[in-house]
C-alpha positions as CSV (number, residue, x, y, z in Angstrom):
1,X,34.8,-9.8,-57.6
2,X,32.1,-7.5,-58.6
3,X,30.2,-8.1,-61.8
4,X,31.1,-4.5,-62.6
5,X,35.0,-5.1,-62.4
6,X,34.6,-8.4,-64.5
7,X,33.7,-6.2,-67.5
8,X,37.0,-5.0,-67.3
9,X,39.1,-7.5,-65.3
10,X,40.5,-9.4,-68.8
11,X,40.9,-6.1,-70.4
12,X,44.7,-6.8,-72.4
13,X,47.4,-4.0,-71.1
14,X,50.6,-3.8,-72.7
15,X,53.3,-1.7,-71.0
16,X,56.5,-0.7,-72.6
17,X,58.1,1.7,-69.4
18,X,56.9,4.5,-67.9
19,X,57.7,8.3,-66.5
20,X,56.6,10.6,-64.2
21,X,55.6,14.7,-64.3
22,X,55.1,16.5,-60.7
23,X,52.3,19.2,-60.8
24,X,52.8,21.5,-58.3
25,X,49.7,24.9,-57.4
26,X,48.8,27.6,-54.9
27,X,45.6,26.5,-53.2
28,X,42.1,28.4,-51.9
29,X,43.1,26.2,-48.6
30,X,46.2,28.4,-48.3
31,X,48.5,25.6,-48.9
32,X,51.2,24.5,-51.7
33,X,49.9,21.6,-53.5
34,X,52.1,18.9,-55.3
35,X,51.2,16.4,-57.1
36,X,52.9,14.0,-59.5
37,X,51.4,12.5,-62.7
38,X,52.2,8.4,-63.3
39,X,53.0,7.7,-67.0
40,X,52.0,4.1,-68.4
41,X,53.8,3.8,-72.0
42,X,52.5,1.2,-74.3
43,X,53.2,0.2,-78.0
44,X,52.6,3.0,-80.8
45,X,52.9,5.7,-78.3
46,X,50.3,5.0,-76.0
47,X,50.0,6.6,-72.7
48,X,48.0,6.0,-69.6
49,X,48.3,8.4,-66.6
50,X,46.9,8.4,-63.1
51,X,48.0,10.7,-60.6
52,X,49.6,10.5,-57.1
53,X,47.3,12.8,-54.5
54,X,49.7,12.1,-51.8
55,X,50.0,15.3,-49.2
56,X,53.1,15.4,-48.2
57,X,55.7,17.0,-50.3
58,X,57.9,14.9,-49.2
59,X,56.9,11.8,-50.7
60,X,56.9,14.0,-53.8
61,X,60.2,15.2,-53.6
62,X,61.9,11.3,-52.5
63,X,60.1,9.7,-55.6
64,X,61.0,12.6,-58.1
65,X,64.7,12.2,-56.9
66,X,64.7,8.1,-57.0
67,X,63.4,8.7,-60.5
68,X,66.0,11.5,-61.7
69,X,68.9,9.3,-60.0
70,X,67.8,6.4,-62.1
71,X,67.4,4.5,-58.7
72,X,63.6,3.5,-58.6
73,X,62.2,-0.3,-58.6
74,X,59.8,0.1,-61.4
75,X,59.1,-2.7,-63.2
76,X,55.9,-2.4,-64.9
77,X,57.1,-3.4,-68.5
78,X,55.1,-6.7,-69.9
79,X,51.8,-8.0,-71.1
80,X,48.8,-8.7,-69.0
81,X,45.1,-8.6,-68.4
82,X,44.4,-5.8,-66.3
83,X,43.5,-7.9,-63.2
84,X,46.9,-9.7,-63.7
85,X,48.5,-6.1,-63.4
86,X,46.7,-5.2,-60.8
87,X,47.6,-8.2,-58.5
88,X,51.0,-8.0,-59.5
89,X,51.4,-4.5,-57.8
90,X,50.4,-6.1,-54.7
91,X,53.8,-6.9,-54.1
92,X,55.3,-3.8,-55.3
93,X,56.9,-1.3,-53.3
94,X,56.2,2.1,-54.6
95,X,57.9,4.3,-52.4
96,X,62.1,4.2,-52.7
97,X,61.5,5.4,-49.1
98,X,58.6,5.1,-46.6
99,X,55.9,7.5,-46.3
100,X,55.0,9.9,-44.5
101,X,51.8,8.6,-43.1
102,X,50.4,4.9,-44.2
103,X,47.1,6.3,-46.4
104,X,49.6,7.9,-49.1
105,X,49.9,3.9,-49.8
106,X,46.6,3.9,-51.1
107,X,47.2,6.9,-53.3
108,X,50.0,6.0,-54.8
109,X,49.1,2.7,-55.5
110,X,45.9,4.2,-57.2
111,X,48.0,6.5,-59.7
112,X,49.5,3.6,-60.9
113,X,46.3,1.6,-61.3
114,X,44.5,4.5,-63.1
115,X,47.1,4.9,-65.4
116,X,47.1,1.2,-66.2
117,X,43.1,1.3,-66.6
118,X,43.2,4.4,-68.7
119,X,46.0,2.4,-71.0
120,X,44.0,-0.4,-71.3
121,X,41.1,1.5,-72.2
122,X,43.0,3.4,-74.9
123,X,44.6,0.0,-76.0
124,X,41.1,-1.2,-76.5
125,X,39.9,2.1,-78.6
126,X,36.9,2.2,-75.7
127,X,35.6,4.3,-72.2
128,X,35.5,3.9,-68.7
129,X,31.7,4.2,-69.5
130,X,31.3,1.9,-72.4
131,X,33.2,-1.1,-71.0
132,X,31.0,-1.3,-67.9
133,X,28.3,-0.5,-70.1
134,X,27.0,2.0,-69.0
135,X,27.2,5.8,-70.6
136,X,28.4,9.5,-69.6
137,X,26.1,12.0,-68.3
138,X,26.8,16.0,-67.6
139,X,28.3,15.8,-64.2
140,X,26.7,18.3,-61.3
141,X,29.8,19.5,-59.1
142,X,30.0,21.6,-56.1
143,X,33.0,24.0,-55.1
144,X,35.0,23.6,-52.1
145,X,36.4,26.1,-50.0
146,X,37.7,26.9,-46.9
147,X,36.3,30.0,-44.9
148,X,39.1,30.5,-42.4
149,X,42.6,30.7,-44.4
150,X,43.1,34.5,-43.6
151,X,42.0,34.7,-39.7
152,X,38.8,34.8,-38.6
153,X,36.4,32.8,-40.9
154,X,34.2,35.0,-43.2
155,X,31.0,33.9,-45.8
156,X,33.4,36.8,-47.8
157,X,34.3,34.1,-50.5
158,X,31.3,32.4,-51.0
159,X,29.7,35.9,-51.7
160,X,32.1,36.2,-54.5
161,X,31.8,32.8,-55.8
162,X,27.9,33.7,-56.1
163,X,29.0,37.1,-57.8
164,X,30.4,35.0,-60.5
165,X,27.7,33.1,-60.5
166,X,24.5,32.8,-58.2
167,X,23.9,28.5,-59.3
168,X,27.0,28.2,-57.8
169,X,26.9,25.4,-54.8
170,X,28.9,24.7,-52.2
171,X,30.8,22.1,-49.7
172,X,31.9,23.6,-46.4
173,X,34.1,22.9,-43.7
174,X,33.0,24.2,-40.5
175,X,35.0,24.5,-37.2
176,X,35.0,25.9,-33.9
177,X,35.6,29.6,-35.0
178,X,31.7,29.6,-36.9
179,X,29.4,31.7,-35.1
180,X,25.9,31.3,-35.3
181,X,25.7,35.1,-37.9
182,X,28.3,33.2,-40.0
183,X,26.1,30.2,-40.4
184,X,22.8,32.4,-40.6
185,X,24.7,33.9,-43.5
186,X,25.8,31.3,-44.8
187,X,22.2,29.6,-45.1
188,X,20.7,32.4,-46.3
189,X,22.6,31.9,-49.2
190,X,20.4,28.5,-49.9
191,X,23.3,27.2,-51.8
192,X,25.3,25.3,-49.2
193,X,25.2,21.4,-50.1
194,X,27.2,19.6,-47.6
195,X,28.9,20.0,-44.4
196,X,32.0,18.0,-43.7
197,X,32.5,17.8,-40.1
198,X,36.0,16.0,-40.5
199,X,36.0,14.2,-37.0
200,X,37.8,11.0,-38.6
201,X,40.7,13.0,-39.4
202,X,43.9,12.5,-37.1
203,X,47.2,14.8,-37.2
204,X,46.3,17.3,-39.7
205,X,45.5,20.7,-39.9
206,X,42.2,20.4,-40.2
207,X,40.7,17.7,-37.1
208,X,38.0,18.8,-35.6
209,X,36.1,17.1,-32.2
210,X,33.2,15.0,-32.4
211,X,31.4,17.9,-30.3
212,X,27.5,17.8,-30.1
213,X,26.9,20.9,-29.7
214,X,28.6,22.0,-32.7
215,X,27.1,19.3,-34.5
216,X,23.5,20.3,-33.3
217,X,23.8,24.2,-34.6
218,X,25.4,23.4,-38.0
219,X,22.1,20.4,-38.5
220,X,20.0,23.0,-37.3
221,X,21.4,26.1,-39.2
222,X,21.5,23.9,-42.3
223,X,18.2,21.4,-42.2
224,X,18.5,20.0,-46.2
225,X,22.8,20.0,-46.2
226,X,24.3,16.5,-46.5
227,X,26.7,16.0,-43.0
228,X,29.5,14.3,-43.8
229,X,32.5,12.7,-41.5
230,X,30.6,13.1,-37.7
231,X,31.4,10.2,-35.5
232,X,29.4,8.7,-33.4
233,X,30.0,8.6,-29.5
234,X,27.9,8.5,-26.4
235,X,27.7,12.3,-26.5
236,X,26.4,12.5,-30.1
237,X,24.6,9.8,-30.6
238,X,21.4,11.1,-29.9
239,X,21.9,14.6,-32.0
240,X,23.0,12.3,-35.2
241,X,20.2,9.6,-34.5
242,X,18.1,12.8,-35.0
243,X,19.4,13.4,-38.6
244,X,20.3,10.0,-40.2
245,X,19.2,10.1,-43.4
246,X,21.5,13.2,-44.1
247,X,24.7,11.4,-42.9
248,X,27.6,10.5,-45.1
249,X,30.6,9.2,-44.9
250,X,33.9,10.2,-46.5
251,X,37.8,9.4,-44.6
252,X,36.7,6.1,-43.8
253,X,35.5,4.8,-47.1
254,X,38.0,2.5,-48.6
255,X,36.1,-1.1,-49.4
256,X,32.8,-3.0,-48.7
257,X,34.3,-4.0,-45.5
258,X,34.5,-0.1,-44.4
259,X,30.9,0.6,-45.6
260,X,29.7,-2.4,-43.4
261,X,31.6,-1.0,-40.4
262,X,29.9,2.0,-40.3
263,X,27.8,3.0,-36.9
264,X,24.4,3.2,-38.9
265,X,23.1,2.1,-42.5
266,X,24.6,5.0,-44.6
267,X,21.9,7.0,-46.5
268,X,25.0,8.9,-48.3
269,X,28.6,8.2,-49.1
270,X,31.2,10.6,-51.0
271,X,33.4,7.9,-53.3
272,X,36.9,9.3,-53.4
273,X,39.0,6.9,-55.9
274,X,42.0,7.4,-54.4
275,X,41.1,6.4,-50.8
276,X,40.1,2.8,-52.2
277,X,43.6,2.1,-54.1
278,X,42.9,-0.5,-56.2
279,X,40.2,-0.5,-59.3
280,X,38.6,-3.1,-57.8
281,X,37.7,-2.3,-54.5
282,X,36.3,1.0,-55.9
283,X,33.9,-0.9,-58.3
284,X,33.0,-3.9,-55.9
285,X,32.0,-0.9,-53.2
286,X,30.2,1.3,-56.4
287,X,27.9,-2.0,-57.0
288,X,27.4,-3.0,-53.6
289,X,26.1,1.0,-53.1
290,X,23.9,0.9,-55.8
291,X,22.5,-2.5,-55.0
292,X,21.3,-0.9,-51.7
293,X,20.4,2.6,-52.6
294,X,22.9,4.4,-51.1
295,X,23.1,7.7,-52.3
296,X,26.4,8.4,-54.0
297,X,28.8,11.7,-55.1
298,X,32.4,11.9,-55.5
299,X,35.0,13.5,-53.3
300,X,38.6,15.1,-54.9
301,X,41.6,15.8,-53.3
302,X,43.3,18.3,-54.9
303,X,43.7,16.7,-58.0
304,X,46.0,19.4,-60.1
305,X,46.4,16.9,-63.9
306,X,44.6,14.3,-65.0
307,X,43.5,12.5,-61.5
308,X,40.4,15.2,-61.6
309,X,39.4,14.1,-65.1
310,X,39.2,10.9,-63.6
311,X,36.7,11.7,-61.1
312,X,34.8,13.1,-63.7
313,X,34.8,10.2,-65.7
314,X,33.4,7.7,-62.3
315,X,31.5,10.6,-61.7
316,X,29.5,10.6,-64.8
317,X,29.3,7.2,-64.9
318,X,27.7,6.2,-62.0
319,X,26.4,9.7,-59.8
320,X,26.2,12.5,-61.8
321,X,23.2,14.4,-60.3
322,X,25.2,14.1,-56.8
323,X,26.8,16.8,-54.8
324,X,29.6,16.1,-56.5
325,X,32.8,18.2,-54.5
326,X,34.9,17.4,-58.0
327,X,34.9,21.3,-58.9
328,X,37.5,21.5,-61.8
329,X,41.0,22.4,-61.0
330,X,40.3,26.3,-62.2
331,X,38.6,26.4,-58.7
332,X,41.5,25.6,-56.7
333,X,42.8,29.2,-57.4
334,X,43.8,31.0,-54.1
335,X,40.9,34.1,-55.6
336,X,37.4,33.8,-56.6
337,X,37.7,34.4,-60.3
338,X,35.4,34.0,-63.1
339,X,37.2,31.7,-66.4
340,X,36.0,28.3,-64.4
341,X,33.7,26.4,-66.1
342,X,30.1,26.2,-64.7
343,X,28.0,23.0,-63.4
344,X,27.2,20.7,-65.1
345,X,29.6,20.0,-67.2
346,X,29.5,19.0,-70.3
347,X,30.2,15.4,-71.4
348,X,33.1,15.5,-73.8
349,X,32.1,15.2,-77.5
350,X,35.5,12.5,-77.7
351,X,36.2,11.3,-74.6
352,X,39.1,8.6,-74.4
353,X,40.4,5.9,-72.0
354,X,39.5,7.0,-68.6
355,X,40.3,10.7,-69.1
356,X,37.3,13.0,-69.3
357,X,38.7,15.3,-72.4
358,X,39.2,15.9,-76.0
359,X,42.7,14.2,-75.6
């Protein structure tokens, strides 16, 4: 246990029941996005909520049925320190039916825990910040977008992002369809941030090959970008040997363990909550980070409630002057537009439990 978890570990949590709201939103990525929001009811109408990033509708639909037909194995109601919740959803089964792939175990598992935390945090009149103490800073963000959701991939959104404003910065995902004048005008932009290569991902829509060439033009095209998710194998190795100390790690990231398996000493890593599960094995790998100076930003995925709050609130907490791809929700919008809120934002004048607002 992490000396950062301990400051929270004994926190008291008293759960009454607990309900459940689905978000659902049009994405930039050119797909239907559906969340669904974990409720945590205390005493004296407390609430804690975390939310459930799985991807497949699906799961969604099954637990917002279950729910509805009064036929879901929920017992959360009791008294415990926040540890003893924790553990005790080890041997919960969250899903009234399997998922569709394993990972969504992980996320679900981490809307529960969040909403627990943020109870207990509200229970205790404190912050995510101030229990670990430690204090919230304005949190850097950049925006995320896909080039390639209408055909043939074109730098025609990030020129409108930069319309709206020219501070604007940018993650990218680039693929086999990015020609070397797309990346030329891309760069020339001198706002793109990090490249995620996404060769760890399996069975989705967006896997790409661990190719070297294609990894050689986009480190070349983009010499100060952050490269995140390349793999190493004998045919990359000695292009990603070349650029170390840009390359960070993402899909893989789930405990210490994971960090340690890595192919080289990371110089970055992109912390996404969600992929860890539990609270602790998101602060034990925060500390162990820090105590090497591993360079640290936070990852979203899709967040549509109050799951991107969250990522604020870690975010400002512990790497707020990172690369931060934690954009706020407004950016998820299918068109460029200009009511989003601009980087860095703010830290809340009230902020409460482990929600990032005014609420």
């Amino acid at each position: 246990m992490s000396d950062l978890y301990e400051r929270i570990a004994d926190l008291p949590l008293a759960v009454e029941g607990f309900d459940l709201d689905r978000h659902e939103m049009d994405t930039s990525a050119g797909f239907t996005r559906v969340t669904t929001v974990v409720e945590l009811h205390g005493p004296d109408g407390a609430v804690g909520r975390g939310e459930d990033v799985a991807y497949d509708t699906e799961d969604h639909d099954r637990l917002r049925d279950a729910h509805e037909g009064d036929d879901l194995d929920w017992e959360f109601a009791g008294e415990y320190a926040f540890d003893e919740f924790s553990a005790a959803l080890d041997d919960a089964d969250l899903f009234p039916e399997p998922p569709e792939r394993e990972v969504s175990r992980h996320y679900r598992r981490w809307a529960v825990e969040s909403a627990a935390l943020d109870l207990a945090l509200r229970q205790a009149e404190t912050t995510f910040a101030d229990a670990l103490d430690r204090s919230y800073d304005p949190v850097r963000f950049v925006v995320s977008t896909r080039l390639d959701t209408e055909g043939e991939p074109s730098a025609e959104r990030i020129h409108e992002w930069l319309d709206i404003d020219p501070e604007m910065e940018f993650k990218l995902d680039p693929t086999d369809a990015w020609t070397a004048a797309l990346m030329d005008d891309l760069a020339a932009t001198d706002r793109v941030r990090i490249l995620d290569l996404k060769s760890y991902y399996e069975g989705t829509e967006v896997d790409t090959d661990a190719d070297p060439e294609r990894y050689r033009q986009v480190a070349e095209a983009f010499p100060d970008a952050v490269l995140e998710d390349t793999k190493f194998t004998d045919e990359t190795r000695e292009v990603l040997d070349g650029v170390a100390d840009r390359l960070s790690w993402d899909y893989p990231i789930v405990d210490v363990a994971s960090v340690e398996d890595l192919p080289v000493e990371p110089a970055w890593l992109n912390i996404k909550p969600s992929r860890f599960g539990t609270v602790s094995d998101l602060l034990d790998t925060i500390e162990y980070c820090l105590e090497r100076d591993i360079t640290l930003y936070g990852g979203g995925q899709y967040e549509l409630g109050v799951g991107r709050e969250h990522l604020h609130a870690v975010a400002s907490t512990f790497y707020s002057e990172g690369p931060n791809d934690i954009a706020p929700s407004a950016y998820h919008s299918p068109e460029p537009h200009a009511d989003v809120p601009e980087s860095p934002l703010a830290v809340p004048e009230e902020p409460v439990g482990l929600r990032w607002s005014r609420e």
